[in-house]
DRENRO-429468 format. One record per residue: residue number from 1; chain; x, y, z negated of N, C-alpha, C, CB in turn. Coordinates in steps of 0.05 Angstrom, whole numbers. Glycine has a CB too. Layout:
BEGIN
num; cadena; nX; nY; nZ; caX; caY; caZ; cX; cY; cZ; cbX; cbY; cbZ
NUM; A; X; Y; Z; X; Y; Z; X; Y; Z; X; Y; Z
...
This chain:
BEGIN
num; cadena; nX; nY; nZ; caX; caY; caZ; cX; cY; cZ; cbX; cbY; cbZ
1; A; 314; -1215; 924; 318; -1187; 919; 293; -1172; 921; 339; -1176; 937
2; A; 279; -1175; 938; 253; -1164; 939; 236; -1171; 916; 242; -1172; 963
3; A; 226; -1187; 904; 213; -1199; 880; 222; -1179; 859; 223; -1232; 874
4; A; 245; -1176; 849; 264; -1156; 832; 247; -1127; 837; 301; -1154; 846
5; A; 253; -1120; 860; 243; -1099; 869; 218; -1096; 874; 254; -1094; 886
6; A; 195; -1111; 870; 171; -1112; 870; 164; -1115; 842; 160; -1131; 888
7; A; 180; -1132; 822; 170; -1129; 797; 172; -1096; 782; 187; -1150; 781
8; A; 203; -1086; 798; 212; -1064; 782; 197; -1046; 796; 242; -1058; 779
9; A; 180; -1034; 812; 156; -1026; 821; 131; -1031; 815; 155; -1030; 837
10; A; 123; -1060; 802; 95; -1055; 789; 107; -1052; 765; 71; -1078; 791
11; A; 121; -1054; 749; 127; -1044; 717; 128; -1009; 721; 163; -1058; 703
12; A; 152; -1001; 743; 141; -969; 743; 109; -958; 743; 152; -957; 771
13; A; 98; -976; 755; 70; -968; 773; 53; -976; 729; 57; -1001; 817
14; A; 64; -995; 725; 54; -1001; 700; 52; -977; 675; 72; -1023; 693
15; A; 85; -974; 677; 86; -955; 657; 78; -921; 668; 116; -958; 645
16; A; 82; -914; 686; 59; -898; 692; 34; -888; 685; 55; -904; 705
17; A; 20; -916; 687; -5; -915; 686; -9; -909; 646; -18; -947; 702
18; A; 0; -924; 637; -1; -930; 605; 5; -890; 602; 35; -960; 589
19; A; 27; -880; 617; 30; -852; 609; 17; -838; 613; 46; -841; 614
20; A; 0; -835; 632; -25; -814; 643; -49; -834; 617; -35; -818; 694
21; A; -58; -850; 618; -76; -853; 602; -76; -844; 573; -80; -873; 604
22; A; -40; -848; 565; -31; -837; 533; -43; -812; 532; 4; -833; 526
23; A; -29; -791; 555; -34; -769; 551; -67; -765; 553; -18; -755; 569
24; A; -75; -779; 567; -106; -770; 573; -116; -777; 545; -125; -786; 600
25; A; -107; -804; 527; -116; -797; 496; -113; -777; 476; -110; -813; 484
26; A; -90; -773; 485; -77; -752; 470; -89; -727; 474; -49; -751; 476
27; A; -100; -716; 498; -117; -695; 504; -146; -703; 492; -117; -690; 535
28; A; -145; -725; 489; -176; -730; 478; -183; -723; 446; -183; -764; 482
29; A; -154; -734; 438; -149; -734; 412; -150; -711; 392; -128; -743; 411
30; A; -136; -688; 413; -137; -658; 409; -160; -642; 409; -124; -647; 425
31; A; -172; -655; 427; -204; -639; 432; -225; -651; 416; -217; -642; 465
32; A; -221; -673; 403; -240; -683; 379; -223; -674; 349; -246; -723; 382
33; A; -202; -667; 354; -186; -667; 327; -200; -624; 319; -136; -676; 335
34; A; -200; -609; 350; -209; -584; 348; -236; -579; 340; -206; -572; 369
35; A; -256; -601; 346; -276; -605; 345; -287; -601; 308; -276; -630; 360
36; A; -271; -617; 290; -266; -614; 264; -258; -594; 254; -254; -627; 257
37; A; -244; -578; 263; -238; -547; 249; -265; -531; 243; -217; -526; 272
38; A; -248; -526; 207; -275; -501; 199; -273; -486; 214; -278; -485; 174
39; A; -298; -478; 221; -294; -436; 229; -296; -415; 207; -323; -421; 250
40; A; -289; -401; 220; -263; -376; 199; -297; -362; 189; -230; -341; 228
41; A; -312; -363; 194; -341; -351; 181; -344; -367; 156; -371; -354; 201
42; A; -332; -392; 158; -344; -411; 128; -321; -417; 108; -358; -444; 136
43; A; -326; -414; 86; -307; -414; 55; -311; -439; 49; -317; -394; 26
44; A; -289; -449; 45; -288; -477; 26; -274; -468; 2; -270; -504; 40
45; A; -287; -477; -18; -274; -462; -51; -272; -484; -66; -296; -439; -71
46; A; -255; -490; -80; -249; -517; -94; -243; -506; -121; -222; -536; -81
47; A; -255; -515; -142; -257; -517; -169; -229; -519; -185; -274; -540; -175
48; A; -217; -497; -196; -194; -510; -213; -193; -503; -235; -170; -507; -206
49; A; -188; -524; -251; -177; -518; -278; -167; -502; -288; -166; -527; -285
50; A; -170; -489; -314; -151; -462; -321; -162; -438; -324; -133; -456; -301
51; A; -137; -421; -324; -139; -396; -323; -149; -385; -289; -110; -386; -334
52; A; -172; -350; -296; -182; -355; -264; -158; -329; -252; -227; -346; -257
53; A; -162; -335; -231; -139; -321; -206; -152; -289; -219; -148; -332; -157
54; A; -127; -277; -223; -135; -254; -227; -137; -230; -198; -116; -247; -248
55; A; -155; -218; -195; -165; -205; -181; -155; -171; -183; -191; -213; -186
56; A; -131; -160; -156; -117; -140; -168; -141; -119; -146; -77; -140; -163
57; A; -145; -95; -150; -148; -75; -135; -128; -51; -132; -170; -69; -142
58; A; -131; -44; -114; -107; -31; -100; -113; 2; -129; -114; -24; -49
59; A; -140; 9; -142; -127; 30; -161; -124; 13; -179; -143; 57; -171
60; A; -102; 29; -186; -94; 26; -221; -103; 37; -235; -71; 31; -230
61; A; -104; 22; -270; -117; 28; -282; -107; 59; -302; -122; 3; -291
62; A; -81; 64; -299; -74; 94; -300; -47; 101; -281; -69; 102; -332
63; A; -52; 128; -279; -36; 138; -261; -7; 136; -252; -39; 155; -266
64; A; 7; 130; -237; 34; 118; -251; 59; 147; -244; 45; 79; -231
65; A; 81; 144; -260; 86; 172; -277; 100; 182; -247; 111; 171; -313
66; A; 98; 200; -247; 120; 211; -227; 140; 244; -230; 101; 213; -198
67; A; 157; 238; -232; 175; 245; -235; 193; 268; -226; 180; 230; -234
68; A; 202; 286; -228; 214; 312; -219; 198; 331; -207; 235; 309; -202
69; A; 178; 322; -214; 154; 352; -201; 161; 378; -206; 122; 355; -215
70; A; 162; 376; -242; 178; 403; -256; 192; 421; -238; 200; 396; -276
71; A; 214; 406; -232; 229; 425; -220; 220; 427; -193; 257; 421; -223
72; A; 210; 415; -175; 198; 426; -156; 180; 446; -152; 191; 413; -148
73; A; 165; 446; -176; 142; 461; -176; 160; 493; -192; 113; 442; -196
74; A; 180; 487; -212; 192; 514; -216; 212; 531; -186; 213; 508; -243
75; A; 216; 514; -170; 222; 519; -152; 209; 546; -130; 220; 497; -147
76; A; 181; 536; -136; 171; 551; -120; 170; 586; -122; 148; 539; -119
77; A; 166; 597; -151; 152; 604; -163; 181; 630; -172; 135; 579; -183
78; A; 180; 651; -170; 201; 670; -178; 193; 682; -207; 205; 693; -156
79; A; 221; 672; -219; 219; 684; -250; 206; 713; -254; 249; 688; -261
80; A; 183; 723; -274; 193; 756; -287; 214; 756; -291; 184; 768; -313
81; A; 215; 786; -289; 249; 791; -295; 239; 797; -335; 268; 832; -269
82; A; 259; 794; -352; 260; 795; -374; 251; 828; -380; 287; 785; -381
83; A; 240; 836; -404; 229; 856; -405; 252; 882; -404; 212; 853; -428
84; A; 282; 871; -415; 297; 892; -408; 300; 901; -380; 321; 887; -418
85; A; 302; 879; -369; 318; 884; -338; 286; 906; -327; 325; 840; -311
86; A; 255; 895; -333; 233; 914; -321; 236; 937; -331; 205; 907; -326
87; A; 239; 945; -351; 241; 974; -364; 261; 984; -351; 247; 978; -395
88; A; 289; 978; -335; 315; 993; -329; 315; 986; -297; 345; 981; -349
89; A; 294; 980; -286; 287; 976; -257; 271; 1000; -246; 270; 949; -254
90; A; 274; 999; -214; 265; 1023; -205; 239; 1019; -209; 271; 1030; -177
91; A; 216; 997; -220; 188; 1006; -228; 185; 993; -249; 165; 1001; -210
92; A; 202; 1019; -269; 190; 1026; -299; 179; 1029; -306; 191; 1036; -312
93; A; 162; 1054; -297; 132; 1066; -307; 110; 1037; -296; 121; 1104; -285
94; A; 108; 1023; -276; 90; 1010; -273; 91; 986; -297; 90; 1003; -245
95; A; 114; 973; -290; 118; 967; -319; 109; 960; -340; 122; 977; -326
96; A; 110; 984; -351; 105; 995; -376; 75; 1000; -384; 119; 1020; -377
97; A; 61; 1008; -366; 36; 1005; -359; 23; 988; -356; 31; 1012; -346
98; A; 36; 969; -340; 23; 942; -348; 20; 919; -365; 26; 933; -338
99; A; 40; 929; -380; 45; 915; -408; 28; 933; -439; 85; 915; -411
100; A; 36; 949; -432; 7; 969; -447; -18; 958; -449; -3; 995; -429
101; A; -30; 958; -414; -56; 949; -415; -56; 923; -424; -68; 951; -390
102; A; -40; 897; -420; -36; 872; -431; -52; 872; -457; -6; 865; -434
103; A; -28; 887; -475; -35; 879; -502; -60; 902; -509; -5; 881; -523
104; A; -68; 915; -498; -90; 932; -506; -116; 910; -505; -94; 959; -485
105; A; -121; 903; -486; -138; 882; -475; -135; 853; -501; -124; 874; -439
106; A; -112; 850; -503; -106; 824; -520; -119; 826; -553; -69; 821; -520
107; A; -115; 865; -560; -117; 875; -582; -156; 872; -589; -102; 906; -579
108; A; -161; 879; -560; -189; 880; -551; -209; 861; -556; -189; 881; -527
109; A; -189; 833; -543; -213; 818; -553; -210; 797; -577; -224; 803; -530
110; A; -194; 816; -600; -185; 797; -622; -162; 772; -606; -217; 781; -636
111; A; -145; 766; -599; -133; 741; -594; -114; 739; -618; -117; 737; -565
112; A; -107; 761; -627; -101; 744; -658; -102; 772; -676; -64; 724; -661
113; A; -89; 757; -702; -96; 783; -727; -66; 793; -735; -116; 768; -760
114; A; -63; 825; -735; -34; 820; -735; -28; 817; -768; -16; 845; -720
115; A; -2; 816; -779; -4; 808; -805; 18; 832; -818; 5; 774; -810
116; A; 9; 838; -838; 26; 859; -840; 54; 851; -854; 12; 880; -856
């Protein structure tokens, strides 16, 4: 019984040993396998056939459309009132005066020819 038990003690003591050394290759293995890694400073570029990788930049080459401004932007902005509603408002005379000077000015610098 002892023999049993002395074999099954140097086989533990055996396989043991085989496991701390595995690992100690295995740590070896890792630290020569790290050893081989590119560093991130150097490009490896490999040649391919074909068509070449197209190259996007973040502008575009025209503007891309956008949409409901219009009315945001009419939004902002308060209508004239129509020329009836200014003439029958409490500032008529200003008004009126200022639409005077308009087309006087307009008459002024030729902007068009009237036709008879």
């Amino acid at each position: 019984m002892s023999t049993l038990s002395e074999n099954t003690l140097s086989d533990l003591d055996d396989l043991t040993k085989r496991e701390t050394t595995s690992s100690d290759s295995q740590a070896e293995t890792e630290v020569s396998d790290n050893c081989d890694v590119i560093p991130l400073c150097r490009t490896v570029s490999h040649r391919v056939t074909g068509r070449p990788k197209i190259l996007r930049t973040i502008k575009r080459a025209r503007p891309r459309k956008e949409y409901g401004q219009v009315s945001i932007t009419m939004e902002c902005f308060e209508t004239s009132p129509s020329v009836q509603e200014a003439l029958s408002g409490p500032n008529k005379t200003d008004w009126k005066n200022a639409m005077k000077e308009e087309h006087d000015a307009l008459i002024k610098e030729t902007a068009w020819t009237l036709v008879p």
